[in-house]
SEROKE-679376 format. One record per residue (C-alpha): residue number from 1; x, y, z; residue in three letters. Coordinates in nm, 2 decimals. Layout:
<recs>
(rec NUM (X Y Z) ALA) ...
</recs>
This chain:
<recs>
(rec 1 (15.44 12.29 1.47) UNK) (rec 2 (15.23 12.02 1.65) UNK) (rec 3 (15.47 11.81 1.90) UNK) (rec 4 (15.46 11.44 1.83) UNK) (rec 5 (15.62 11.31 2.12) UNK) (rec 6 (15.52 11.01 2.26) UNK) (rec 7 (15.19 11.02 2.00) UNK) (rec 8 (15.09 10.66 1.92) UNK) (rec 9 (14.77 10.57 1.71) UNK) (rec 10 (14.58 10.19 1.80) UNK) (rec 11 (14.49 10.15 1.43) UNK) (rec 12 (14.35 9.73 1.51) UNK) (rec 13 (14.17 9.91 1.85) UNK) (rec 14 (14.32 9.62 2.05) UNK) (rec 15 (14.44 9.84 2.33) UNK) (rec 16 (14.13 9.91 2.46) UNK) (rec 17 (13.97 9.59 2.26) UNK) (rec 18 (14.13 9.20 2.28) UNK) (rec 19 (14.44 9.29 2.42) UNK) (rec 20 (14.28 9.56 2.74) UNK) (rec 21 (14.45 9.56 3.10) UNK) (rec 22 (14.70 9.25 2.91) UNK) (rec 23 (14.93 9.46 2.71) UNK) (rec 24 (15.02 9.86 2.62) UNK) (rec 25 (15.12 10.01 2.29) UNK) (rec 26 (15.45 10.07 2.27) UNK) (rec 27 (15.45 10.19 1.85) UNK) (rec 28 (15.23 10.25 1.61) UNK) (rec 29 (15.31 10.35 1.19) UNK) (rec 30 (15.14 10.49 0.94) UNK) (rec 31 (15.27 10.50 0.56) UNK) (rec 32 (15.06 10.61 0.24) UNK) (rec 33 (15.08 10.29 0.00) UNK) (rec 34 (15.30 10.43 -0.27) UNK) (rec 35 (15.18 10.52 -0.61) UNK) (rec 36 (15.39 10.38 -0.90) UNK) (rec 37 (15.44 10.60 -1.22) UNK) (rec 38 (15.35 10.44 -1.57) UNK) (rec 39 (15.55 10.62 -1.85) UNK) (rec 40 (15.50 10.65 -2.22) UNK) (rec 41 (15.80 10.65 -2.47) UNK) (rec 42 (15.84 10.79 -2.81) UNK) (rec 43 (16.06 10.64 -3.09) UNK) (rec 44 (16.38 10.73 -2.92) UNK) (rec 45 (16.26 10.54 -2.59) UNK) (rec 46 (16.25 10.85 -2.38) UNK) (rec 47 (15.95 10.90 -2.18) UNK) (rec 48 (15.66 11.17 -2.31) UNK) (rec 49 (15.40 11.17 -2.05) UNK) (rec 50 (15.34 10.98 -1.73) UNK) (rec 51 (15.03 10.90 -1.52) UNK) (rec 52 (15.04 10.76 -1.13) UNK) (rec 53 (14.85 10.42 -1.07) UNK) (rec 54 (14.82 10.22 -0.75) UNK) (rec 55 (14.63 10.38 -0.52) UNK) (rec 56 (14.23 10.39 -0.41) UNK) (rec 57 (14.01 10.65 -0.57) UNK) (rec 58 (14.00 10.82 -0.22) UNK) (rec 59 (14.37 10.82 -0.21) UNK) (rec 60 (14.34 10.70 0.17) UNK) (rec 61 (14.50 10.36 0.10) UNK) (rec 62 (14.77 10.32 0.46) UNK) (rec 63 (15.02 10.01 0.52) UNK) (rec 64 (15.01 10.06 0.92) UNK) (rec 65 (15.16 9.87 1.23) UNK) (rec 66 (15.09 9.81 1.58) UNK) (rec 67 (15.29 9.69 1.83) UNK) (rec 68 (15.19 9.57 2.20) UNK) (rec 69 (15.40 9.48 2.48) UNK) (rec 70 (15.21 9.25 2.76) UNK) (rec 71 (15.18 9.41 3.11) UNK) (rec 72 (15.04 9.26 3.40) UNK) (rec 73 (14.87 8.99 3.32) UNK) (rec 74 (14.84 8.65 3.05) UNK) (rec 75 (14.73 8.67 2.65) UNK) (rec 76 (14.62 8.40 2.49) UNK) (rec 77 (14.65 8.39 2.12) UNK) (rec 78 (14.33 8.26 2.04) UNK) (rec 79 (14.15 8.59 2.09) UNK) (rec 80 (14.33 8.67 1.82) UNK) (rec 81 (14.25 8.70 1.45) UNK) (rec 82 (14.32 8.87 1.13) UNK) (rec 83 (14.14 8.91 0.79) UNK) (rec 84 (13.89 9.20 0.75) UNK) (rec 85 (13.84 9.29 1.14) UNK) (rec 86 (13.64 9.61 1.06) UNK) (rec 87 (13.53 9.84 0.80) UNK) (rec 88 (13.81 9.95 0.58) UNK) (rec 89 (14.03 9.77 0.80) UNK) (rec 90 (14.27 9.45 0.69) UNK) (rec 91 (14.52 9.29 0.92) UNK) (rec 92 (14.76 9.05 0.72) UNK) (rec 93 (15.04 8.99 0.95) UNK) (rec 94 (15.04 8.94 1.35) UNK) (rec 95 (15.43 8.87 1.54) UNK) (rec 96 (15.48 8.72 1.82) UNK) (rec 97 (15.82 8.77 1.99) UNK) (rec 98 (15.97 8.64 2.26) UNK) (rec 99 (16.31 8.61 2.46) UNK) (rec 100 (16.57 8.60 2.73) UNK) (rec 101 (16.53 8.97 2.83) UNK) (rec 102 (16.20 9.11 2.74) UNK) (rec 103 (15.85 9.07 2.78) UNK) (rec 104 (15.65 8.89 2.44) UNK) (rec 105 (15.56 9.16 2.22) UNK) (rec 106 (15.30 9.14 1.97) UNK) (rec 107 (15.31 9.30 1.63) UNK) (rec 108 (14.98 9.33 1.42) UNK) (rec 109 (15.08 9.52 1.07) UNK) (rec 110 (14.83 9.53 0.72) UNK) (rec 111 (14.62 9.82 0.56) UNK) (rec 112 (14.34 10.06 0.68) UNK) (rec 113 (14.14 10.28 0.39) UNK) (rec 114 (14.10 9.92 0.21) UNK) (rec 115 (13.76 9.85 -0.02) UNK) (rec 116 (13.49 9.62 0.17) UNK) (rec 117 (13.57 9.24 0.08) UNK) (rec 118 (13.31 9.04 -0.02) UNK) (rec 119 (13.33 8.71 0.11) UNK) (rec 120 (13.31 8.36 -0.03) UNK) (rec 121 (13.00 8.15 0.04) UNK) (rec 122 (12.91 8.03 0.45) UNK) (rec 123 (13.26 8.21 0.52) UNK) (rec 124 (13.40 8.48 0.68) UNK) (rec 125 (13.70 8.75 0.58) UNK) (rec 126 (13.85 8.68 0.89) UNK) (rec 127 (14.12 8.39 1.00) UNK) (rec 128 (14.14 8.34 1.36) UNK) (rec 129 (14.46 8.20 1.58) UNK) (rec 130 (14.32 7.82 1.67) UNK) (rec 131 (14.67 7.75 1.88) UNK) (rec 132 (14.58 7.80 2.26) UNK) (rec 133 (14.92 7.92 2.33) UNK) (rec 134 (14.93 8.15 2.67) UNK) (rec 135 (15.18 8.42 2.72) UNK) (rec 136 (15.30 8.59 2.97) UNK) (rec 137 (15.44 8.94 3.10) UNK) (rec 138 (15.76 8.79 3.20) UNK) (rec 139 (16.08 8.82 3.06) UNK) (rec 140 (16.19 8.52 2.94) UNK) (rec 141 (16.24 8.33 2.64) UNK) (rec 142 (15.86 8.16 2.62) UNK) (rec 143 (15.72 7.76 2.48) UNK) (rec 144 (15.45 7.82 2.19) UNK) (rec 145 (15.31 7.51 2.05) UNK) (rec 146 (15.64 7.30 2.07) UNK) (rec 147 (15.86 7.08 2.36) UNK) (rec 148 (16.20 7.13 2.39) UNK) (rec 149 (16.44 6.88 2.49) UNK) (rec 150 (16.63 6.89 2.89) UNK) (rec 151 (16.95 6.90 2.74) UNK) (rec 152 (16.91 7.26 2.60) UNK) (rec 153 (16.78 7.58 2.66) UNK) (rec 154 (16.53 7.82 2.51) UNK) (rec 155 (16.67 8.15 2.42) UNK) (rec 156 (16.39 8.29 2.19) UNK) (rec 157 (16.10 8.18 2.00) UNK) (rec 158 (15.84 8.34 1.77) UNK) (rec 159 (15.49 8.30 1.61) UNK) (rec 160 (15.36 8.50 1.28) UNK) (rec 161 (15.06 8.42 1.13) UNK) (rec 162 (14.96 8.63 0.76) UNK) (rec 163 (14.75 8.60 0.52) UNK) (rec 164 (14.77 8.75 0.16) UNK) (rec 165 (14.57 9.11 0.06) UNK) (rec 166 (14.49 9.08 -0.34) UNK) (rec 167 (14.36 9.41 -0.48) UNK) (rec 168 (14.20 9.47 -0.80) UNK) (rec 169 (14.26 9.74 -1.04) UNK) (rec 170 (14.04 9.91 -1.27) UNK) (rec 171 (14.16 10.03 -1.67) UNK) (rec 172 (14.32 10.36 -1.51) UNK) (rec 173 (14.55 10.16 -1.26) UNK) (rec 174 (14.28 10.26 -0.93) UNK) (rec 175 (14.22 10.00 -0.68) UNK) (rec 176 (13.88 9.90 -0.68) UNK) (rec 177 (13.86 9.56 -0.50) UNK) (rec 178 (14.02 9.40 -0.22) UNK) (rec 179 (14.03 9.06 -0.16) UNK) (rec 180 (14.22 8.81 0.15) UNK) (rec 181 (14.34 8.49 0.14) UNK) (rec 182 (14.62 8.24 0.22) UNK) (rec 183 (14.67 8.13 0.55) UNK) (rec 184 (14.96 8.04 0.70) UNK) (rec 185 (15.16 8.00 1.05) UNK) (rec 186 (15.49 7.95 1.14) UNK) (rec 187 (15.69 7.93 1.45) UNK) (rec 188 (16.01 7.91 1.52) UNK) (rec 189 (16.28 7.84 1.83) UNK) (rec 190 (16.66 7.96 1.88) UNK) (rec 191 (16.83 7.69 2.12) UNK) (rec 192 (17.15 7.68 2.34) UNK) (rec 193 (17.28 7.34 2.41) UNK) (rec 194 (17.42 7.29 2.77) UNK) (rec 195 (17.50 6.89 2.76) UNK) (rec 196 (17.46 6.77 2.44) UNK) (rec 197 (17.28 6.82 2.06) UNK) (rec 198 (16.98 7.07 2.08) UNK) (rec 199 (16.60 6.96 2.00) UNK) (rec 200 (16.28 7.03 1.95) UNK) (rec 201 (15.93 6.90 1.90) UNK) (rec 202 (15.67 7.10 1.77) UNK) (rec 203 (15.29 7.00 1.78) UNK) (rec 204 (15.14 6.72 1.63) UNK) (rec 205 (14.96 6.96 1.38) UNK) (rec 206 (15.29 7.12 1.25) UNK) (rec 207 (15.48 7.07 1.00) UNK) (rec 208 (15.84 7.10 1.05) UNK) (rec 209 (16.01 7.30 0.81) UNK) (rec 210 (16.40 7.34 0.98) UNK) (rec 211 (16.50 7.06 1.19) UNK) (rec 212 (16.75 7.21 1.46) UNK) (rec 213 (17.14 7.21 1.39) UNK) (rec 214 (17.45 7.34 1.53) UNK) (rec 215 (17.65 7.68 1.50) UNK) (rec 216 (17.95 7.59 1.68) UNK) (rec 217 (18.15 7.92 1.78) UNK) (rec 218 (18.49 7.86 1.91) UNK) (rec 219 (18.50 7.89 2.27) UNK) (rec 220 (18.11 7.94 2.30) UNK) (rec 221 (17.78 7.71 2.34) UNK) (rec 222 (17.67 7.55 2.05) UNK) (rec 223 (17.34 7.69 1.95) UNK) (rec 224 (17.07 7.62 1.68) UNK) (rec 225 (16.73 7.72 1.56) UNK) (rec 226 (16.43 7.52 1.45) UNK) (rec 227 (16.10 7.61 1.22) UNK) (rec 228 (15.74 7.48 1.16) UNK) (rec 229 (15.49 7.56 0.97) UNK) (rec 230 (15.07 7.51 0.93) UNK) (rec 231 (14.77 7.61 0.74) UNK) (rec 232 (14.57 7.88 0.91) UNK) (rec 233 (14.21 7.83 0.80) UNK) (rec 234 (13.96 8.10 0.74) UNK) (rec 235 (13.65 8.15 0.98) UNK) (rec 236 (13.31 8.02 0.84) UNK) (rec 237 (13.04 8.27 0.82) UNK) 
</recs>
């Protein structure tokens, strides 16, 4: 039996690609996209045959993750992107972490063994991050695009962008297209207030979604969380 220890696969390449001498990966997955079983019935409604649907012709069809955890140096986001960021390759989520006792991580998750995507007229099948937001190897809680007020404290914030995968099936339930679209970013902020009601104020392009309130624990700071959302808007050709 092979040993697996400590065996981690860079399915996005950004390792050695966007995110080289800025971050390490710390985990990796890979899961078969699951096949669903269509069943026939007879007159008493119990099933009399069965055939599988929902998967590529090749069979090769993978919902995989990455995760990265910064190093030495600074990451910027907008070196980021997803979308179709190379062949048979579709990244639909990246997650940004950060808090009070680690170093930001960055989670890019989405499907490799996917069907080329053909893309819409003078654009692209990618979606790039637009936010210059800078983060950092340290460990602390970290501002994205958003202000806090002095009479509080950032504890933890994070950043996901994602965009939708569509797939298209043929008669006999095999995937035969894929297609991307949808997308959207939100980031969010958990709070501690020190001297009075936490705040926020997210940039001017956001749109904010949860304004802070209070979860008052009995003999314990007062803490709240705030959200914001945007559009994140496809690449042109």
């Amino acid at each position: 039996m092979a040993n697996q220890f400590g065996a981690l696969t860079d399915h996005w390449g950004l390792a050695s690609g966007a995110l080289s001498g800025k971050a390490v990966l710390v985990a990796s997955s890979a899961v078969p996209v699951a096949r669903s079983v269509v069943r026939a019935q007879d007159a008493n409604g119990d099933p009399v045959a069965e055939e599988l649907t929902g998967q590529t012709a090749a069979g090769t069809l993978m919902e995989v993750s990455c995760t990265y955890s910064l190093t030495d140096a600074t990451v910027n986001l907008n070196t980021l992107k997803l979308g179709e960021i190379a062949a048979n390759k579709i990244a639909n989520s990246l997650n940004v972490v950060t808090s009070n006792s680690e170093v930001p991580q960055i989670t890019v998750s989405g499907q490799t063994g996917t069907i080329a995507v053909e893309a819409p007229s003078d654009k692209a099948n990618t979606f790039s991050i637009a936010d210059s937001i800078t983060l950092t190897n340290a460990r602390r809680a970290q501002l994205l695009d958003f202000t806090v007020d002095s009479n509080c404290r950032l504890t933890g914030s994070t950043y996901t962008a994602a965009i939708e995968i569509g797939e298209t099936t043929n008669g006999v339930g095999v995937i035969v297209a894929h297609g991307v679209s949808g997308g959207v970013v939100t980031q969010s902020c958990e709070l501690v207030a020190v001297e009075d009601a936490a705040g926020w104020t997210p940039g001017v392009s956001w749109k904010e979604t949860q304004v802070p309130g209070a979860d008052e624990g009995a003999a314990a700071w007062h803490t709240a969380s705030g959200a914001a959302e945007k559009i994140l808007e496809r690449d042109d050709a």
